[in-house]
C-alpha positions as CSV (number, residue, x, y, z in Angstrom):
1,X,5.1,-24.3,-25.5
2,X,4.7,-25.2,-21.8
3,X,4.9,-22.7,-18.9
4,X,8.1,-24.5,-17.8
5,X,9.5,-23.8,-21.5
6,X,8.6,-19.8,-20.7
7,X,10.4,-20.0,-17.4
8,X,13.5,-21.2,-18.9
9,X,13.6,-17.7,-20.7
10,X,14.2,-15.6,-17.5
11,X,17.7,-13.6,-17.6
12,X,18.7,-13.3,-14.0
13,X,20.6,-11.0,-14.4
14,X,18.5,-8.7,-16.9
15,X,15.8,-8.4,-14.2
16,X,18.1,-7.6,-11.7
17,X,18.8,-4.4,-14.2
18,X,15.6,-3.3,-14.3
19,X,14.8,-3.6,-11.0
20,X,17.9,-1.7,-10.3
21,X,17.4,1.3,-13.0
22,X,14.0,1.8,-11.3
23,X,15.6,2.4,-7.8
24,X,18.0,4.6,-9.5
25,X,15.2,7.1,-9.9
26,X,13.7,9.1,-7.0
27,X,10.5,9.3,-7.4
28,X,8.8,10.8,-4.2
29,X,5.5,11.4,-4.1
30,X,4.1,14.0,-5.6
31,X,7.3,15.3,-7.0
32,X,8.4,15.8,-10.5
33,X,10.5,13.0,-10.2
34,X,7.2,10.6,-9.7
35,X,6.5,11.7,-12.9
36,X,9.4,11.2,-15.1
37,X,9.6,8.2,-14.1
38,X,6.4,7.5,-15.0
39,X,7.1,8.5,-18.5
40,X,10.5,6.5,-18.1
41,X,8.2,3.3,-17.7
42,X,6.1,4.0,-20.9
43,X,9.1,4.6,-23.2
44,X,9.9,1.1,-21.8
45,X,6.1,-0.3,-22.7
46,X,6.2,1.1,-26.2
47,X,9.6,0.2,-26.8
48,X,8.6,-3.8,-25.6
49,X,5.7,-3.2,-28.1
50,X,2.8,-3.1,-25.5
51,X,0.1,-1.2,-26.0
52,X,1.0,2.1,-23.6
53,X,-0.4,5.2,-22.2
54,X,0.1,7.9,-20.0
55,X,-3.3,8.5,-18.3
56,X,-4.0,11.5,-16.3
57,X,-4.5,11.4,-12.9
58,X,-4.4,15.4,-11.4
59,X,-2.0,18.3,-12.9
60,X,1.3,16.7,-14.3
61,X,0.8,13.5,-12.5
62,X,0.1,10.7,-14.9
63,X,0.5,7.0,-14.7
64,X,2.4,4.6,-17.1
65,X,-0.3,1.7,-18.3
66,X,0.8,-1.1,-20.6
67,X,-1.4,-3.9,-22.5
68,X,-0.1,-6.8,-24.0
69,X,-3.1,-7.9,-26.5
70,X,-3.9,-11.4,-26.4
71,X,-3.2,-13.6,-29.8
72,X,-6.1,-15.9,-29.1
73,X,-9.2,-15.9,-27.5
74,X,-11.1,-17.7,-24.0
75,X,-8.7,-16.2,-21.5
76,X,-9.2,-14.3,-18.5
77,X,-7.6,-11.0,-18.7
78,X,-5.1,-10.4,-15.4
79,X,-4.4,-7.1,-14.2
80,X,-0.8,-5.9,-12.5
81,X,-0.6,-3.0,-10.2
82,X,2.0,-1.1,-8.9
83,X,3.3,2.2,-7.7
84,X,5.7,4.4,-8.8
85,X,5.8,7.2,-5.9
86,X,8.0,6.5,-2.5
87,X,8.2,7.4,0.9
88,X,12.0,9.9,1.4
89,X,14.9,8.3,2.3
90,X,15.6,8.6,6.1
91,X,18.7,9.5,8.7
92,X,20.5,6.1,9.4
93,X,21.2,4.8,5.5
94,X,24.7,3.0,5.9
95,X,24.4,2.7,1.6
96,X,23.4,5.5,-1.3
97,X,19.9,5.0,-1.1
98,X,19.7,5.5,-5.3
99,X,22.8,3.7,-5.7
100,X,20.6,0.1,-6.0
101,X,23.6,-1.3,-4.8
102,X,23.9,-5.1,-4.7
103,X,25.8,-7.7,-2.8
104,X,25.2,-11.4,-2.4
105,X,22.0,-11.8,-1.2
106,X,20.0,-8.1,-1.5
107,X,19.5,-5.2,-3.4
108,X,19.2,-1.7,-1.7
109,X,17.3,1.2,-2.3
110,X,14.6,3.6,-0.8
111,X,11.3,2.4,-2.9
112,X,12.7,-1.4,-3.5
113,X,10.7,-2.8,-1.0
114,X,7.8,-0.4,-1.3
115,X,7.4,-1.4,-4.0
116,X,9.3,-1.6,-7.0
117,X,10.5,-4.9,-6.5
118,X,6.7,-5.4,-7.2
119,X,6.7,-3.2,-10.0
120,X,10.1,-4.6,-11.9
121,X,8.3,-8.3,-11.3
122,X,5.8,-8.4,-13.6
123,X,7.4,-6.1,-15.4
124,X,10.0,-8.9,-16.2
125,X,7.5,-11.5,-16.4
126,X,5.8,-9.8,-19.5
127,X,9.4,-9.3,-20.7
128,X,10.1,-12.6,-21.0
129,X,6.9,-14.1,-22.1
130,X,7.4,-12.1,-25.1
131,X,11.2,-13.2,-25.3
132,X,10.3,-16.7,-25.6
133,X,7.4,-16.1,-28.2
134,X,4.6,-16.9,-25.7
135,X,1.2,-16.4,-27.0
136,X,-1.7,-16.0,-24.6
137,X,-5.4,-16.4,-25.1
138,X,-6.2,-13.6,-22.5
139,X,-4.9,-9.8,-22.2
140,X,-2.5,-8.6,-19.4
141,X,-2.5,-5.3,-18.3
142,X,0.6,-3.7,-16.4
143,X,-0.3,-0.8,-14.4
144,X,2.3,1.7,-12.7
145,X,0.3,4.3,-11.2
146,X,1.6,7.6,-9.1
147,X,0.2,8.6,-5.9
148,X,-0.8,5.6,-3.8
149,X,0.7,7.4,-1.0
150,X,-1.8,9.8,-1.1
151,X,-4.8,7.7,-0.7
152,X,-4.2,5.5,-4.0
153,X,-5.5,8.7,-6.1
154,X,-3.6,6.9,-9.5
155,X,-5.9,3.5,-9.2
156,X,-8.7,5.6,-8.4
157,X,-8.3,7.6,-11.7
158,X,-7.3,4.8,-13.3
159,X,-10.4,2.9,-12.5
160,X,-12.3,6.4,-13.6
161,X,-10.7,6.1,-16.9
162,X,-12.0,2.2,-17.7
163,X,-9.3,-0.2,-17.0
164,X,-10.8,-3.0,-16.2
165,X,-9.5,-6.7,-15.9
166,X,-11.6,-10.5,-14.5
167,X,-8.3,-10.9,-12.5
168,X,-5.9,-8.5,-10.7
169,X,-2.7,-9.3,-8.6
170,X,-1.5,-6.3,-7.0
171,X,2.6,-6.3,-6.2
172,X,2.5,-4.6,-2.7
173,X,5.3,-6.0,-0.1
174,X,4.3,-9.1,1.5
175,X,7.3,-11.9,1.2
176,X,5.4,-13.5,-1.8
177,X,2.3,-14.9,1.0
178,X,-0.7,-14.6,0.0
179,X,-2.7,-11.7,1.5
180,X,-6.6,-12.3,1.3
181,X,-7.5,-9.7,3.9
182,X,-6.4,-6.3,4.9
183,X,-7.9,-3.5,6.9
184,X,-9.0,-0.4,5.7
185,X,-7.6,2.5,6.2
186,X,-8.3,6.2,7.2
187,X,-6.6,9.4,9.4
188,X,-8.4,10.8,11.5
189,X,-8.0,14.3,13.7
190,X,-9.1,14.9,17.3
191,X,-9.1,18.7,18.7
192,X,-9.3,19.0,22.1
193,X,-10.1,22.9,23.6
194,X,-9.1,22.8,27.7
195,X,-9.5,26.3,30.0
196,X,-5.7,27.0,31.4
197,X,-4.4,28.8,34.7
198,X,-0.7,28.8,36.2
199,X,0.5,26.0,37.9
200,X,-0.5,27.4,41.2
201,X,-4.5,26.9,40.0
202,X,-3.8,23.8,38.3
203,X,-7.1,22.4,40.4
204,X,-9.1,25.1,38.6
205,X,-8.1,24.1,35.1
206,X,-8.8,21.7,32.0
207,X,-5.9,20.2,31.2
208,X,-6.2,19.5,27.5
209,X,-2.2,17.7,27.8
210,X,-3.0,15.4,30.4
211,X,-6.3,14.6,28.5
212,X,-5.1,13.8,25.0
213,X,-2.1,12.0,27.0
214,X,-5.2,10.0,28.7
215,X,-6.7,9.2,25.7
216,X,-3.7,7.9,23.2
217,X,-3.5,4.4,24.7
218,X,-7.1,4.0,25.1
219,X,-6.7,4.6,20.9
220,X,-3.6,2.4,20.4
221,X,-5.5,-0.4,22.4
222,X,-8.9,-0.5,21.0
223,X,-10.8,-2.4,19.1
224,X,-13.9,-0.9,17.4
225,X,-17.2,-2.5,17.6
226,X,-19.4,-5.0,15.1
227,X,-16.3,-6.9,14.4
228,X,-17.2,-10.1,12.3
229,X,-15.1,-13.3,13.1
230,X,-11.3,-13.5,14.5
231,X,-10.1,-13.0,11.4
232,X,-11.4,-9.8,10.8
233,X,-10.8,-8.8,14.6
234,X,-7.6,-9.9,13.5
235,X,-6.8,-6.5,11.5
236,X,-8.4,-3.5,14.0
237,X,-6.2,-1.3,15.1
238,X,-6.3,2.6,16.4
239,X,-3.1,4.7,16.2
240,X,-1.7,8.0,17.6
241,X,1.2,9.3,15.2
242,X,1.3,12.8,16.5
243,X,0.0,14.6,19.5
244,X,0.6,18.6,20.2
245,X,-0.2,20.7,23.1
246,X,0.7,24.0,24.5
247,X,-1.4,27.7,25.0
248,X,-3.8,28.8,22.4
249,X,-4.4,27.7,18.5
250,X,-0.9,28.7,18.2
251,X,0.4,26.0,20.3
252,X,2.7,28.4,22.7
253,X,5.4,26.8,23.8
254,X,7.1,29.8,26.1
255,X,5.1,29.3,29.1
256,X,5.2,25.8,30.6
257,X,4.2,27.1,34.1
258,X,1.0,27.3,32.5
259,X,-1.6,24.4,31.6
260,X,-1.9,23.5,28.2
261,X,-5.7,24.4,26.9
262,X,-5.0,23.3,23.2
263,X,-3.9,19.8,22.4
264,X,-4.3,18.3,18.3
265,X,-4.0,14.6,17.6
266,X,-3.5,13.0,14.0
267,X,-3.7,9.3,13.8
268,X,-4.7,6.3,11.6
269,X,-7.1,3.5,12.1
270,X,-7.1,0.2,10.7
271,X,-11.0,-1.9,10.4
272,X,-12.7,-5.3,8.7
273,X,-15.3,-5.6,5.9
274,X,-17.3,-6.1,8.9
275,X,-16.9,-2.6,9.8
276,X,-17.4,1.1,8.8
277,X,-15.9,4.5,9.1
278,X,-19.0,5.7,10.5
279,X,-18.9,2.9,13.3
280,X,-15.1,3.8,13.6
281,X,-16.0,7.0,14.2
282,X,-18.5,6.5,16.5
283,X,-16.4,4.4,18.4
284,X,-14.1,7.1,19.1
285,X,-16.9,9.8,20.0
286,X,-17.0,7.2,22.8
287,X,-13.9,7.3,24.1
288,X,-13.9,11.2,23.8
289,X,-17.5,11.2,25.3
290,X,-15.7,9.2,28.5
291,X,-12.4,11.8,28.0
292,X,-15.2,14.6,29.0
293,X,-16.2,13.0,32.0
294,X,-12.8,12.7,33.5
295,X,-11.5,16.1,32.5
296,X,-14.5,18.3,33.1
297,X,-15.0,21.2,30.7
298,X,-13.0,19.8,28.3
299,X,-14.7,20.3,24.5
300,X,-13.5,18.3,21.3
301,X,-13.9,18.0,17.7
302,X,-13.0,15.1,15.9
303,X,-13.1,14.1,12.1
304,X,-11.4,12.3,8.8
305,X,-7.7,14.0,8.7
306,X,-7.8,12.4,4.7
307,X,-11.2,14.2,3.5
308,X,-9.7,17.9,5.1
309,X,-6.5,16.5,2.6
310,X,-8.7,15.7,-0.7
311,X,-7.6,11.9,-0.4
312,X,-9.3,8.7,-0.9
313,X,-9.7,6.6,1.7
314,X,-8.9,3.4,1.3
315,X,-11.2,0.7,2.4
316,X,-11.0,-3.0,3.6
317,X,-10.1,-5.5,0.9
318,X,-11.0,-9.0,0.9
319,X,-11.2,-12.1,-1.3
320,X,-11.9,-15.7,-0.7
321,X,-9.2,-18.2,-0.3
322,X,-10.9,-20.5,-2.8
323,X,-10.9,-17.8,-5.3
324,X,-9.2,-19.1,-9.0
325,X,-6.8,-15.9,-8.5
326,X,-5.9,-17.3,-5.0
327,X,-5.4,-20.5,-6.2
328,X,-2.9,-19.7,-9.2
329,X,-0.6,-18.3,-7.3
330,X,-0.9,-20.7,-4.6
331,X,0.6,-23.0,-7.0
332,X,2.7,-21.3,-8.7
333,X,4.5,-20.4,-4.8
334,X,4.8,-24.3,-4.5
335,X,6.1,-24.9,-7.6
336,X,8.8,-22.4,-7.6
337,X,9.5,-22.3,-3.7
338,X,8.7,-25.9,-3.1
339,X,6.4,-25.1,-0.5
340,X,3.1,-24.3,0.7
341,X,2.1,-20.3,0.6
342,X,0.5,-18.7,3.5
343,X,-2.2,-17.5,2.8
344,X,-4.7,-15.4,4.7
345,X,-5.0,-12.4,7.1
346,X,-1.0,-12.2,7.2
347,X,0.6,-10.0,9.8
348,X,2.1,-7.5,9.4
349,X,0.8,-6.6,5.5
350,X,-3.1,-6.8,6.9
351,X,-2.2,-3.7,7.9
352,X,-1.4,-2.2,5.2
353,X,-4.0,0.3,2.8
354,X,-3.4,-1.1,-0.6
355,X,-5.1,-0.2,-4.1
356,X,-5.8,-3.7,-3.9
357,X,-9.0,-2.2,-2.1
358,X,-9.9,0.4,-4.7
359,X,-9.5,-2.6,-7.9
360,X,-12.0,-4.7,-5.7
361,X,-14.7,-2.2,-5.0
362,X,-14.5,-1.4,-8.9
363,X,-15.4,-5.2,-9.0
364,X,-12.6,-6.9,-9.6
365,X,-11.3,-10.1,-8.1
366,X,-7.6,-10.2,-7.1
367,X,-5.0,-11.1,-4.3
368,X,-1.7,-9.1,-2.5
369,X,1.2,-10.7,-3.5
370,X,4.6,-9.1,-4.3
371,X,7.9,-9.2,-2.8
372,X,10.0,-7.6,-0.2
373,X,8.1,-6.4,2.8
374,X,10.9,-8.1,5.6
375,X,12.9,-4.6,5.6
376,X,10.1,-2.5,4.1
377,X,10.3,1.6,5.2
378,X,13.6,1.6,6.8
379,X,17.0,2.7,6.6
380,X,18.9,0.7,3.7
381,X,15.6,-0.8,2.8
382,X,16.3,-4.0,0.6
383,X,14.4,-6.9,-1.0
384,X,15.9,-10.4,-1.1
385,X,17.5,-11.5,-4.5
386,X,16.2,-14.9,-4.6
387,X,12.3,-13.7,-3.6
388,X,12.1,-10.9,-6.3
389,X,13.3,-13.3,-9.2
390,X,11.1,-16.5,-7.9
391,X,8.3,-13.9,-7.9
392,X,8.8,-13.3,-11.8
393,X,8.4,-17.0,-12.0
394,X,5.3,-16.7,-10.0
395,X,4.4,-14.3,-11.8
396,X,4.7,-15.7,-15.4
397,X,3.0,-19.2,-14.3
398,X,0.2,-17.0,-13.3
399,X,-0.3,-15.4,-16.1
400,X,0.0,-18.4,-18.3
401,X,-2.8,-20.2,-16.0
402,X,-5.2,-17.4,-15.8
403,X,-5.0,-15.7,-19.6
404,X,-3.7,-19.4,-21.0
405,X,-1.5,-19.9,-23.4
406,X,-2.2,-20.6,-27.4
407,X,-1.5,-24.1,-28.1
């Protein structure tokens, strides 16, 4: 049996289904739906005759893992991971966002982008490599893990709990390239503490609006210090998601003809392997050190917005181009698409925080590559067709290179 044989095997349309009865559940995080369908999943592992477990993660959360036992021996073993949790569905839908409807060239559906387009994938690939008899000579593991959302938690206790692989792809949303580099990730929270009078004084006070207003494009514009290479400069980024001012720790909002003294900003940053939280950190005392000097009196506080949460924090990820991983699926891209796959620090995904991060600090070598990620977190979020069934060819080639296949 050749992988060309295996690939002959794939049904279409019976990926198409499964990718469409896992949109059909809503599974927000950290919801009771996350974990139903999380049990939904390992029904679907045992009844496949994997290997499955549900593994606890925290309280009722569990994830769904699945091991399909190789038949021979002198493979690698190749990890799959995925999440199950995602973001709500937004105003501005034009279809049911649980519907998974279909038309020619798309399937829709809040989560099918990010990322269970990822998730049915190698679901399907396993599927059929056990449809057409396939025996391998190296273990693959399917993981669908809750809570990725919040930090990637699910890996994290996942990892804890011994799963361990030599490879690992993980599914996230980048349009089947090949992502080698992404930032880390973490939130961060800046108070600022002004001294307020009425509008007539306005000389007199500390205006702690007009300071954090000063200070969120110096954030969105930076980039933080002992950067290592283009490529790595490549993926720095600071940015303001919220900003709140007004009259006290209550934020009062009733008297505008008096200056704001309170003003809280939440916001993410984004650094290389090159680079620490502690040197992102410091890089924004900096700018807050400067802040003083133009607004004086002004105080501040500033901290990690994820630790005051009980998340992880994800860090950078990277692996080298000439990695075996990297290389399978560079070939298995060209083989199925007919062309060459990008591969590198691709934008817009090398921002992402993936679990990608946690499996490689664990010591694992892998690669980001899954598909969708074109009309990822939007209304009527959708995933080509074509690009989620060539990635369960990609997919199956991969595994068949990296665990081989019995003669």
């Amino acid at each position: 049996m050749t992988p060309e044989d295996i690939l002959s095997h794939v049904d279409d349309k019976a990926c198409l289904q499964r990718l469409a009865d896992l949109v059909q559940h809503k599974s927000y995080s950290e919801t009771e739906g996350e974990r139903s369908l999380a049990v939904k999943v390992f029904e679907t592992l045992k009844t496949l005759g994997l290997e499955a477990e549900l593994q606890t993660v925290e309280g009722q959360r569990v994830n769904a893992i699945g091991r399909l036992r190789a038949s021979g021996s002198g493979g690698k073993s190749l990890l799959f991971n995925g999440h199950l949790d995602t973001n709500p569905a937004t105003s501005g839908w034009t279809v049911d966002p649980w519907e998974a409807f279909m038309d020619d060239e798309f399937i829709y559906g809040i989560g099918v982008s990010n990322m269970k387009a990822g998730d049915a994938a190698y679901l399907c690939a396993v599927e059929t490599l056990l449809k057409a008899g396939a025996k391998l000579r190296g273990d693959v593991i399917l993981s669908f893990v809750v809570g990725e959302l919040q930090g990637g938690i699910g890996t994290v206790r996942m990892i804890e709990q011994g799963v361990r692989a030599d490879y690992f792809i993980n599914s996230e949303p980048t349009d089947l390239q090949a992502l080698t580099l992404h930032a880390g990730a973490f939130s961060f929270e800046i108070n600022l503490q002004g001294d307020t009078r009425h509008v007539s004084k306005r000389h007199e006070a500390c205006d702690a609006l007009a300071a954090a207003a000063a200070l969120v494009p110096r954030i969105n514009n930076i980039t933080f210090s002992g950067v290592k290479g283009a490529e790595h400069k490549s993926i720095n980024r600071g940015h303001v998601g919220v900003m709140r001012a007004g009259l006290g720790p209550e934020f009062h909002e009733w008297r505008p003809p008096q200056v704001a003294d309170t003003a809280k900003i939440l916001g993410t940053c984004r650094y290389a392997p090159s680079q620490t939280i502690d040197s992102v950190m410091a890089d924004l005392t900096l700018l807050l050190d400067a802040l003083v000097l133009e607004f004086p009196g002004l105080k501040y506080n500033v901290g990690s917005h994820d630790l005051r949460k009980n998340k992880p924090q994800m860090p950078p990820f990277e692996v080298s181009k000439d990695s075996p991983i990297v290389k399978s699926l560079n070939r298995a891209h060209e083989q199925v698409r007919g062309e060459a796959q990008p591969t590198g620090a691709i934008q817009p995904p090398s921002f992402f925080g993936t679990d990608a991060a946690h499996l490689a600090a664990a010591g694992m070598e892998g690669i980001v590559c899954g598909p969708g990620g074109e009309f990822n977190t939007m209304p009527d979020e959708r995933v080509r067709k074509r690009q989620f069934l060539d990635c369960v060819r990609m997919y199956i080639l991969a595994i068949c290179d990296i665990c081989g296949l019995e003669a």
